[in-house]
C-alpha positions in Angstrom: 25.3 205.4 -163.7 21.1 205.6 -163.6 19.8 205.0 -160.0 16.3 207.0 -160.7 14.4 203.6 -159.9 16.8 202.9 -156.8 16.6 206.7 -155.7 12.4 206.6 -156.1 12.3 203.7 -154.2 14.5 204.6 -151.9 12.6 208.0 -151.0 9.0 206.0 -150.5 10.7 203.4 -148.2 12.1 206.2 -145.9 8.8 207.4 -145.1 7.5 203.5 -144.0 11.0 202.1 -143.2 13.6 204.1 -140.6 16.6 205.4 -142.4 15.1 203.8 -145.7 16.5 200.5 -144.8 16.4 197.3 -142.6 19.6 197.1 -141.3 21.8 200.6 -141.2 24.7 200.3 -143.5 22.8 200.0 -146.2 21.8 203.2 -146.1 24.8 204.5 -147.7 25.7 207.2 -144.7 28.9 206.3 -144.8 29.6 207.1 -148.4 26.8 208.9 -149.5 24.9 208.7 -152.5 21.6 206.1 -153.4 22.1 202.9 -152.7 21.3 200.5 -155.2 18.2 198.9 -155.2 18.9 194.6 -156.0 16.4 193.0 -158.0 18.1 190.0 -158.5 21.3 187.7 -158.8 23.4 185.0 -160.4 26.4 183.5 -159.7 28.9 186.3 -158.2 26.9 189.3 -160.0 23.9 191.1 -159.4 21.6 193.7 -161.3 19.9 196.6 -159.9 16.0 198.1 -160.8 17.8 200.4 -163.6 19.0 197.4 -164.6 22.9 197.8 -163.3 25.3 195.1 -162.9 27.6 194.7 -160.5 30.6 191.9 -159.6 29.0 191.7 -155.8 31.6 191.8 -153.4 29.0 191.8 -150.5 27.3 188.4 -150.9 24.6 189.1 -148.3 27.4 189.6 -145.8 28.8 186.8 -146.0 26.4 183.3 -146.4 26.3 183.4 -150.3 29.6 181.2 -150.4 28.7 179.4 -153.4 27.8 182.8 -154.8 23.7 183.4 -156.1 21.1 180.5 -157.3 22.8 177.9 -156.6 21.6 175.3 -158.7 21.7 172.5 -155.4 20.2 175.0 -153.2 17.6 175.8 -154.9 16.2 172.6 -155.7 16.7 171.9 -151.9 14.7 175.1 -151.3 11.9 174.2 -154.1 11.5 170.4 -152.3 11.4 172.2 -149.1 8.6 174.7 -149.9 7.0 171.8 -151.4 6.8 169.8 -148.2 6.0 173.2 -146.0 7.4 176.1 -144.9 7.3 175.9 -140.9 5.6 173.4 -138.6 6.2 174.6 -134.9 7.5 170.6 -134.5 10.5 168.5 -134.8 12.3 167.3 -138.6 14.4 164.8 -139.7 16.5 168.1 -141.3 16.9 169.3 -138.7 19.1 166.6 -137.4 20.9 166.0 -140.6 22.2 170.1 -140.2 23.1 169.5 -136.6 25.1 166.7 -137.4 26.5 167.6 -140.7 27.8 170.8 -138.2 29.1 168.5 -135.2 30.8 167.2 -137.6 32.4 169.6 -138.9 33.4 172.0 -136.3 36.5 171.0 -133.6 34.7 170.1 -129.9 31.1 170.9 -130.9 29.4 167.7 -129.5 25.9 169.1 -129.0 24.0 172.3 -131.2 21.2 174.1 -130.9 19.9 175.5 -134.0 18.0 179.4 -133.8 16.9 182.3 -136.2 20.2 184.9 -136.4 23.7 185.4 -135.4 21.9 188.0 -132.9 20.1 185.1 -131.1 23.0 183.2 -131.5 25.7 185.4 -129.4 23.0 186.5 -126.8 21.8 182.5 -125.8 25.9 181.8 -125.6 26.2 184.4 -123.2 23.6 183.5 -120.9 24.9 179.5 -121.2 28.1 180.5 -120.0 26.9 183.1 -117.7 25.1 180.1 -115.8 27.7 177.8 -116.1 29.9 179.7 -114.3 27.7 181.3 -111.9 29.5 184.8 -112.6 27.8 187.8 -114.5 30.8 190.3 -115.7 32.2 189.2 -119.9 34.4 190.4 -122.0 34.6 191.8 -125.5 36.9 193.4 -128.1 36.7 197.1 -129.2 35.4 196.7 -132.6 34.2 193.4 -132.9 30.5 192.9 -133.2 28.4 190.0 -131.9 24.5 191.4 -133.1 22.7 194.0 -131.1 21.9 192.4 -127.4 21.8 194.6 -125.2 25.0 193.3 -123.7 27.4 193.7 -126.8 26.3 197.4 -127.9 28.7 198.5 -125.9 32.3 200.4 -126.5 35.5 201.5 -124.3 35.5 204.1 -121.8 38.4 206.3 -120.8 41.0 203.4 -120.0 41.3 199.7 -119.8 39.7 199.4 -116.8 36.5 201.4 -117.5 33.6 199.3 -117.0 31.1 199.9 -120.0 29.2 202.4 -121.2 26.1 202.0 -123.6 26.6 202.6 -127.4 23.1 203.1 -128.2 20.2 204.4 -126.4 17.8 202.1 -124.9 20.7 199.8 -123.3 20.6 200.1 -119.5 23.7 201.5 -118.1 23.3 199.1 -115.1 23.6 196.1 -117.5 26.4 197.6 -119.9 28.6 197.9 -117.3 28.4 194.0 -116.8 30.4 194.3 -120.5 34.2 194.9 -120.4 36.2 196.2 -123.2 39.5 194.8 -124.1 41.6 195.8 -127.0 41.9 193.3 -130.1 45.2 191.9 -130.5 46.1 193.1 -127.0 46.6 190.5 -124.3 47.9 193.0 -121.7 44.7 194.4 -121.8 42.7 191.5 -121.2 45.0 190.2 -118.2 44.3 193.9 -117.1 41.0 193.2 -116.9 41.3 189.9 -114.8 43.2 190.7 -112.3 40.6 193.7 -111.9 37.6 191.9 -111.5 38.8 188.4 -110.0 36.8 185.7 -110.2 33.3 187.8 -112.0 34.4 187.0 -115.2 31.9 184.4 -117.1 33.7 184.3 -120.6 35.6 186.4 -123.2 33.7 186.7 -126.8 35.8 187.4 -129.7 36.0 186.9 -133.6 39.0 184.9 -134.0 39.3 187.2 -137.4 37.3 190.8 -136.7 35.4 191.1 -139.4 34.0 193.7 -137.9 36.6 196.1 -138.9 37.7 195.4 -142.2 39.0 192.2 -142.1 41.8 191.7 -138.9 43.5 188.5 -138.3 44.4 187.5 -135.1 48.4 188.2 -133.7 50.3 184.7 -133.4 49.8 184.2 -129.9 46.7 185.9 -129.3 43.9 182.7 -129.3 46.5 180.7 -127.8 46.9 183.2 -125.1 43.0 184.2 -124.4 42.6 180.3 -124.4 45.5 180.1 -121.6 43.4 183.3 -119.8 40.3 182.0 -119.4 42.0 178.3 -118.4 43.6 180.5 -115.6 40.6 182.4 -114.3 38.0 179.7 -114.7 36.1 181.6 -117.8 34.7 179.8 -120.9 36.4 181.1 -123.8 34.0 182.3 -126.8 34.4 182.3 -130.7 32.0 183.9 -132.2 32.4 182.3 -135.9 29.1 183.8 -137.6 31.1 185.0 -140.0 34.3 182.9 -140.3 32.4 180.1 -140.3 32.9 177.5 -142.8 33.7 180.6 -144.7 37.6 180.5 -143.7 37.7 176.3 -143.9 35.7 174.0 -143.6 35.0 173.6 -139.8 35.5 177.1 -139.4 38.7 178.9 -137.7 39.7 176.3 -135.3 40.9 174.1 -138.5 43.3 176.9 -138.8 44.6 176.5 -135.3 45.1 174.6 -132.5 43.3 176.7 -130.3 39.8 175.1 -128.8 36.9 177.4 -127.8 34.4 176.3 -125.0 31.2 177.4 -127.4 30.7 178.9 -130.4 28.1 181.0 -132.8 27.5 180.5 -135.9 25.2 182.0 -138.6 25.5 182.7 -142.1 26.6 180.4 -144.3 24.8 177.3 -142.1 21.8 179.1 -144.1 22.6 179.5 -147.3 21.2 182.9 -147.2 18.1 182.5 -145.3 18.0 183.4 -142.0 19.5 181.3 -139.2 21.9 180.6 -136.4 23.3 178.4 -133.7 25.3 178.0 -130.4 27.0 174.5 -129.7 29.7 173.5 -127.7 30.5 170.4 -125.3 28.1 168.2 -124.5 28.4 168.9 -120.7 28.0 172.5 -121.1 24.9 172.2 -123.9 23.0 169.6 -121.6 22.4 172.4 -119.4 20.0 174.4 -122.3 16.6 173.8 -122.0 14.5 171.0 -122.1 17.7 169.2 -121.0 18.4 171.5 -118.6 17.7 175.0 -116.7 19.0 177.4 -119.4 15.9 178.7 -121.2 15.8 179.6 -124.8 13.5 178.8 -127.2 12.2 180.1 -131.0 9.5 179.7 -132.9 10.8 179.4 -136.3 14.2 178.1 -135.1 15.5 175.0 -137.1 12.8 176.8 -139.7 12.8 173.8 -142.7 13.4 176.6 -145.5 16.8 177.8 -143.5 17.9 173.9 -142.8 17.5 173.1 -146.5 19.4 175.6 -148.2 22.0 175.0 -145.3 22.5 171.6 -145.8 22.9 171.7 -149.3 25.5 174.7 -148.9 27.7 172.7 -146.4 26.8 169.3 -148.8 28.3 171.5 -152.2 31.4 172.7 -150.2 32.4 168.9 -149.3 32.3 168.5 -153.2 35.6 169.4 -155.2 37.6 171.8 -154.5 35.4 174.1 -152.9 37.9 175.5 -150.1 41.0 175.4 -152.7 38.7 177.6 -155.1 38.3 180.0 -152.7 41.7 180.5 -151.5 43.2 180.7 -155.1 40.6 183.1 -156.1 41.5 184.8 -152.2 45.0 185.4 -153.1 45.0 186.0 -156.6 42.9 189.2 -155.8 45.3 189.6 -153.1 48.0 189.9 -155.4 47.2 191.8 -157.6 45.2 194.4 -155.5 48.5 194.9 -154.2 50.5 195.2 -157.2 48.1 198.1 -158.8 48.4 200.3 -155.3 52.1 199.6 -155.8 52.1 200.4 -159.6 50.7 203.6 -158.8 52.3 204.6 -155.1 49.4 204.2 -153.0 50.1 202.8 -149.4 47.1 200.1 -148.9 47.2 197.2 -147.0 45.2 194.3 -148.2 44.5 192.1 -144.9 43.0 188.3 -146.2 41.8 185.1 -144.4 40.7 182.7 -146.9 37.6 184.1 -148.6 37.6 187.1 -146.8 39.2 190.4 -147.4 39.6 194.1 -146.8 41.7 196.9 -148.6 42.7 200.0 -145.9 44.5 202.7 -147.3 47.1 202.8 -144.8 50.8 202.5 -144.8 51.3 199.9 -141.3 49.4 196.7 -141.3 46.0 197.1 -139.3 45.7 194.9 -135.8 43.4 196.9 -134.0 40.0 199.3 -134.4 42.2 202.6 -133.4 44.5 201.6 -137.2 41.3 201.1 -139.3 40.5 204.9 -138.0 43.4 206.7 -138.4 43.5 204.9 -142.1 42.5 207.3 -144.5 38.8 206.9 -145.2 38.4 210.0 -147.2 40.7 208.4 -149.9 38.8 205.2 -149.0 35.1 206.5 -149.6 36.3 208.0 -153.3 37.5 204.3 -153.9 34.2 202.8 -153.2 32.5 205.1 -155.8 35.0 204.4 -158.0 34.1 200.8 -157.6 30.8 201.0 -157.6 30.8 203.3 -160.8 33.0 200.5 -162.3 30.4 198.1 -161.8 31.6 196.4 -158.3 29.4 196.8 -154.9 31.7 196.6 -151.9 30.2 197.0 -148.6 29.5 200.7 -148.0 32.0 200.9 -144.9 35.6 200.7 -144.6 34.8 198.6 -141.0 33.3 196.0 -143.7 35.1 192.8 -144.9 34.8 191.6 -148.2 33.3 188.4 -149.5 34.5 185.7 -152.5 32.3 182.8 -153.8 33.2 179.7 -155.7 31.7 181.8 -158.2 34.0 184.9 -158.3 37.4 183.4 -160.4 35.5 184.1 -163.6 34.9 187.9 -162.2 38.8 188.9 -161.4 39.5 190.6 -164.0 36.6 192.9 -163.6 37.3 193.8 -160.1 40.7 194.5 -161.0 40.1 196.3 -163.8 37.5 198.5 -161.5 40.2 198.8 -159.0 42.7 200.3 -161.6 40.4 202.7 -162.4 39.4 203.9 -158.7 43.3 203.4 -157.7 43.9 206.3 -160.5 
């Protein structure tokens, strides 16, 4: 495969850019090699400077549901360029996206509407650290909620290690207002409770960790963080930036009966521009500023270019059979993922939720950050190069999930066929 256009470029930008790149895993650390350079997209493929294509199993992480140039989303982003492309003010769109998502979502009543998932975790945190008047949160080992301050942080020796920074420039003294329970675990989140009784403001978690491949939640797990944090007075956080109207269509909490007090959202609510939002109950949202005392603010927030392409996403998805699309195409790579592992006696697991997926090369089903490490990610970095020589981009990390549009059914047989050649 030619990369000498990717590899030029990618040897100017790392004297301008850190690492090469704007966000690190596209660096390629992980599995080495150039990454490719994208010059453009359509529908679930993309083409590289050299002129490459690839079936694009990474879809932006995640917001490119209906796959690339969407022919609705792009005539709502040409009308909004038209009209202008920020205004420091108040739009009509603005409320037609915050409604079309109280609609959609289980006990969102009130949402406010900012620039990233980042912003998005880090203004829910500070709501529900006022509304309870306590400081202390917890998190999951290995689920990722942007890069505050207060999530960059990982376990320490034992369950009831208060946390330590994961990257430099975090402030011990705040870290160790972040605890670290283990995914999947409720013992280790009761652990936690009855250490630090009544500090706790909330527990964040992605009700499926994305973060690490792609890890559904045990069968009691939500229902029994949910009966926690009723216990102990805490607000109880999903962080749906990924799952999203990705999973269904008001995100995860169509798929149970479990009710979070607030929850973040981001990707696919922009269509693949930049955005993100918090929203909850109205009670608890009345108390952001100007309603109430919490501040946060942005200037771009509720940006008309973002709003656009959102709406018409969310507008596209409640057309057809957007959702039944995605889940056939879901399991049908499912399938037969697992049959050509089986075919040729490699132990994989292939862990799905809707239109997300991962593929671990491991023999026991993975519920936690400590299985996707002892998989075997030597045997997993081969099969990304495999893929990627076959003509399929997958993220460039085993902690990565994978990502379907409505546009992939036509591209099956391709990945498949790129699997059975990496498989071998």
């Amino acid at each position: 495969m030619n990369l000498a256009k990717s590899l030029s470029i990618f040897e100017s930008a790392q004297q301008l850019i850190p690492g090469g790149v704007n966000s690190p895993v596209r660096a390629y650390r992980t599995v080495g090699g150039t990454p490719p350079h994208i010059a453009r997209g359509s529908g679930s493929s993309v083409w590289d400077v050299d002129g490459n294509e690839y079936v694009d199993m990474v879809l932006a992480y995640g917001p490119l549901i209906l796959g690339h140039g969407n022919e609705r989303v792009r005539a709502a982003l040409h009308a909004a360029v038209d009209g202008g492309t920020a205004f420091g003010a108040p739009t009509e769109h603005e409320l037609e996206l915050a409604r079309t998502i109280c609609g959609r979502v289980p006990g969102c009543e009130m949402v406010r509407l900012v620039n990233s998932g980042t912003e998005a975790t880090m203004s829910a945190l500070r709501l529900a650290r006022a509304a309870t008047g306590r400081e202390l949160f917890i998190k999951f080992n290995g689920c990722y909620h942007g890069h505050g301050d207060s999530f960059l942080v990982k376990a320490g020796s034992g369950a009831l290690t208060l946390g330590a920074p994961d990257s430099p420039g975090v402030p011990r003294g705040l870290a160790e207002q972040t605890l670290v329970a283990e995914y999947n675990d409720l013992d280790s989140v009761r652990t936690l409770f009855d250490a630090h009784p009544g500090q706790i403001a909330c527990i964040f978690v992605e009700p499926v960790a994305g973060n690490m491949g792609t890890v559904p939640p045990a069968s009691s797990f939500l229902d029994g963080l949910r009966g926690l944090c009723d216990a102990h007075g805490a607000l109880l956080v999903f962080d749906e930036v990924m799952t999203g109207f990705r999973v269904a269509r008001g995100g995860y909490q169509d798929l149970t009966d479990v009710r979070a007090d607030l929850v973040t959202l981001g990707k696919v609510i922009g269509g693949g521009l930049p955005i993100g939002a918090y929203g909850g109950g109205r009670e608890l949202m009345e108390r952001v500023s100007p309603s109430g005392d919490v501040y946060q603010a942005g200037t771009l927030s509720g940006n008309p270019l973002a709003v656009a392409a959102g709406s018409a996403t969310l507008a596209e998805l409640d057309e057809g059979r957007a959702y039944e699309t995605l889940e056939q195409t879901g399991a049908a790579l499912e399938s037969g993922l697992v049959a050509l592992a089986e075919e040729r006696g490699v132990p994989v697991q292939v862990q799905r939720v809707g239109s997300m997926l991962c593929l671990y090369f491991s023999a026991e089903p993975v519920t936690r950050l400590d299985d996707v490490t002892a998989s075997d990610r030597e045997h997993w970095t081969r099969f990304f190069r495999g893929m990627l020589a076959n003509g399929v981009l997958l993220p460039p990390s085993p902690y990565e999930a994978w990502f379907l549009s409505t546009e992939h059914g036509v591209a099956l047989d391709r990945v498949l066929h790129a699997a059975a050649q990496a498989l071998d």
